[in-house]
C-alpha positions as CSV (number, residue, x, y, z in Angstrom):
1,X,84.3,21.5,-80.6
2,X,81.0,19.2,-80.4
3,X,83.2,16.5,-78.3
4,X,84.5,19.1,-76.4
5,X,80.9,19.9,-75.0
6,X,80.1,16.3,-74.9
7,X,82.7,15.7,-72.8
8,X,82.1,18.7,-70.7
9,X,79.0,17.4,-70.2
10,X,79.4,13.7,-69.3
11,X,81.9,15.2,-66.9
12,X,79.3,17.4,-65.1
13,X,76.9,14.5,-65.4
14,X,79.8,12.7,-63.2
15,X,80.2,15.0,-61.0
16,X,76.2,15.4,-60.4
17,X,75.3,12.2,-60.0
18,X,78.4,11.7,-57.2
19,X,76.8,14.8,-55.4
20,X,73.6,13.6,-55.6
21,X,74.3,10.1,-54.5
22,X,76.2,11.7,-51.6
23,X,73.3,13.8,-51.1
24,X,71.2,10.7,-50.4
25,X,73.6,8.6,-47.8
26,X,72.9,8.6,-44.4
27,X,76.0,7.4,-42.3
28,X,79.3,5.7,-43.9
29,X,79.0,1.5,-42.3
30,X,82.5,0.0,-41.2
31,X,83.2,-1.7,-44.9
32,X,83.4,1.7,-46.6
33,X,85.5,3.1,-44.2
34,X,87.7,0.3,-44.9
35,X,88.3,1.4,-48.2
36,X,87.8,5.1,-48.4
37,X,89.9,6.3,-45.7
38,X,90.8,10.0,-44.1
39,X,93.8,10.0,-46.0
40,X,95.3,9.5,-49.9
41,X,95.6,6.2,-51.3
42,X,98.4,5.6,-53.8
43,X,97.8,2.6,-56.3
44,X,100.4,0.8,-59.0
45,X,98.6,-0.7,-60.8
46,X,99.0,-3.2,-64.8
47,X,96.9,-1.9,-67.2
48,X,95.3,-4.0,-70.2
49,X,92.6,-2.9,-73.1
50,X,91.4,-4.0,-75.9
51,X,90.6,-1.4,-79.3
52,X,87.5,0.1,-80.3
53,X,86.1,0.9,-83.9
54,X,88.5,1.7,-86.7
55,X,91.3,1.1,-84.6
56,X,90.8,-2.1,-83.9
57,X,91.3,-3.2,-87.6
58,X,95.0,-2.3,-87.4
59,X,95.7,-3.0,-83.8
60,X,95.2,-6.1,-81.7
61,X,95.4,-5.0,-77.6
62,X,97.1,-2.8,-75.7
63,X,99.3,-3.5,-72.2
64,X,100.7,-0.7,-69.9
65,X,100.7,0.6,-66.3
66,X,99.8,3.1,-64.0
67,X,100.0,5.1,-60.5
68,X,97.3,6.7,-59.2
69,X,96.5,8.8,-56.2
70,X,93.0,9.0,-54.6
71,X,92.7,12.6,-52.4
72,X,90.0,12.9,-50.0
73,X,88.0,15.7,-50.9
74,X,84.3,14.5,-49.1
75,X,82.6,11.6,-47.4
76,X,83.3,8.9,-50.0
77,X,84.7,11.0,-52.9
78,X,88.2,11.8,-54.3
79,X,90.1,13.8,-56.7
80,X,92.3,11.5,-58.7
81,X,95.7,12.3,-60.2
82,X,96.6,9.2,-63.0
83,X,99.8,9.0,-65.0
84,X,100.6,5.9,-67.1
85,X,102.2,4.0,-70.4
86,X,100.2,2.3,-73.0
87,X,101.8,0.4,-75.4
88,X,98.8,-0.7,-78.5
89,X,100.5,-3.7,-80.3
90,X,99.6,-3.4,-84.1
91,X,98.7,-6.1,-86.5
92,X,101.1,-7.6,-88.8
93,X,99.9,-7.9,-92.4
94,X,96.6,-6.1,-92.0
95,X,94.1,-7.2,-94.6
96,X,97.0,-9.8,-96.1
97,X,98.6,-6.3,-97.3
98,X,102.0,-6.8,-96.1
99,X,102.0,-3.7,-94.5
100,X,102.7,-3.8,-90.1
101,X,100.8,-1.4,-88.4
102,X,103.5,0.2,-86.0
103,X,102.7,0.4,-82.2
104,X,101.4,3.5,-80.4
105,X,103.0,4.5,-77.1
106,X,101.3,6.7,-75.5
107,X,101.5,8.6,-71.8
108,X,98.4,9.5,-70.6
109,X,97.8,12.2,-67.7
110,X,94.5,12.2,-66.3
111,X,92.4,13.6,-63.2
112,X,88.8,13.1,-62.2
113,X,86.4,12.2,-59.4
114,X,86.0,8.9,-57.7
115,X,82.8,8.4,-55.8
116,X,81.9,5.3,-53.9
117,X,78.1,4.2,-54.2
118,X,78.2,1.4,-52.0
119,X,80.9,0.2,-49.6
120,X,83.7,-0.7,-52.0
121,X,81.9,-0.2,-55.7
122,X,82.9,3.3,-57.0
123,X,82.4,5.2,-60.5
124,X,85.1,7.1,-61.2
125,X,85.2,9.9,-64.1
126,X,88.8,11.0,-65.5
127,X,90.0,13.8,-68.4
128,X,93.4,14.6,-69.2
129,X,95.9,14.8,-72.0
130,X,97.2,11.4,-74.0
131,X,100.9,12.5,-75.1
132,X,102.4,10.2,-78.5
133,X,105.2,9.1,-78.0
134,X,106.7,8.0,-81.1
135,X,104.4,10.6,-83.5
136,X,106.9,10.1,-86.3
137,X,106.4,6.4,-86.5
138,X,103.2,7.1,-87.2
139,X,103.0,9.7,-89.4
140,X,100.5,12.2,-87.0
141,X,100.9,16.0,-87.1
142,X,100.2,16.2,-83.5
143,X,102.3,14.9,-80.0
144,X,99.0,15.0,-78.0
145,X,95.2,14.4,-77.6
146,X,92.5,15.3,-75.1
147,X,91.5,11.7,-73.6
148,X,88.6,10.7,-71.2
149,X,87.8,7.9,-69.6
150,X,84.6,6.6,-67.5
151,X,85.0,4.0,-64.8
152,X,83.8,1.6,-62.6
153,X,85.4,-0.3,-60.0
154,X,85.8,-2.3,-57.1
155,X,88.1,-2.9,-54.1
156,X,88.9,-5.6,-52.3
157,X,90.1,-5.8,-49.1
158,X,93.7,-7.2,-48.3
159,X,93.5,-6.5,-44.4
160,X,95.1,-3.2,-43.0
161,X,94.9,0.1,-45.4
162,X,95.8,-2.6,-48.2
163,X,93.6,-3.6,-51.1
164,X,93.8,-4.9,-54.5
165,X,91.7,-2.3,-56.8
166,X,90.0,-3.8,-59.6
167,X,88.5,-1.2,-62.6
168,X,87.0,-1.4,-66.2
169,X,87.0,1.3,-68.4
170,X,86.2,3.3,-71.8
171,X,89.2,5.3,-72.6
172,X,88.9,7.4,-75.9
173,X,91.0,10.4,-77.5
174,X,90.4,13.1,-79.9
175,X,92.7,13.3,-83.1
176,X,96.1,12.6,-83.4
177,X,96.3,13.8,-86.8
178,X,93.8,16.0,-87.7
179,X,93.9,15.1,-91.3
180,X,92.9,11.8,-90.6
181,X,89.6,11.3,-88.9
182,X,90.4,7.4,-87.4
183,X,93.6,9.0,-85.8
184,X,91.8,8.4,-82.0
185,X,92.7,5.9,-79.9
186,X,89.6,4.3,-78.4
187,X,90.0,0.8,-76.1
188,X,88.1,-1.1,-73.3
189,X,90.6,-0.9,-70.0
190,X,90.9,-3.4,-67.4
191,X,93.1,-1.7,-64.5
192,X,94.4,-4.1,-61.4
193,X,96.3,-2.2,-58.9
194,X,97.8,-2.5,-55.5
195,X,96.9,-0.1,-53.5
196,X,97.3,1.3,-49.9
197,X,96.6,4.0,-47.8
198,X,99.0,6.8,-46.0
């Protein structure tokens, strides 16, 4: 329940500090149009991370993908709709035990805000659900967690509505188990996407 508020709250800190930048810009230059157009930008996009605390003692990195759309809701801020696949490779003989830590497939589903501070830098906020794909593999008593992920970002330019969307991230889960209290998945995201407008 405490994470829950937590997150609630770093989620309304999000959205606050996107209103209140807002709040402060005066007109939108030529450059920011460029990238934050009138209409939804769709993104595919490779997905790479890198584990966090207890999970990084079993498990090495993790690859995936993702599409994303970007919905204009306000001068330089979106609603996003992710959906992607991580795949976190485990360790083989962790702690010279013999024992291989199995892989965790997960699907998360995400939405959020996206606000751009300056022409083409944007924070982005996301919360979802993280769905297990192969629970029995490892042993968890549930198929899905709450996930949320912070964000920063930038895009460059490819000419046209084109541009190549570059993003670092905190992604972190609660339990999978909830007998076992290092059953989240916690990682540092890179995210490099294609992405174009409609």
């Amino acid at each position: 329940m405490k994470s829950t508020l937590k997150i609630s709250a770093l989620a309304l800190a999000f959205a606050g500090l996107a209103f209140g930048a807002k709040a402060q810009t005066s007109t939108t230059t030529t450059s920011t149009k460029t990238t934050t157009s009138n209409g939804v930008i769709l993104s595919i996009g490779v997905d790479a991370g890198i584990p966090t605390g207890k999970l990084s003692d079993s498990y090495n990195w993790n690859i995936g993908g993702s599409v994303q759309a970007d919905l204009p809701v306000a001068q330089n801020l979106f609603v996003t709709l992710n959906a992607g696949y991580n795949s976190i490779q485990g360790k083989n003989n962790i702690g010279g035990t013999g024992i291989d830590a199995p892989n965790i497939q997960l699907l998360p589903v995400k939405a959020g805000l996206k606000y751009f501070v300056v022409p083409n830098f944007y924070v982005q906020g996301e919360a979802g659900a993280a769905f297990l794909l192969n629970k029995s593999d490892l042993a968890d008593n549930k198929s899905a967690a709450f996930v949320y992920a912070p964000q920063i970002g930038y895009q460059f330019p490819l000419g046209g509505k084109s541009f190549i969307d570059a993003g670092v991230r905190y992604e972190a889960s609660t339990k999978f188990n909830s007998e076992v209290s290092d059953s989240k998945v916690n990682f540092f995201g890179l995210r490099v996407a294609y992405a174009f407008g409609l």
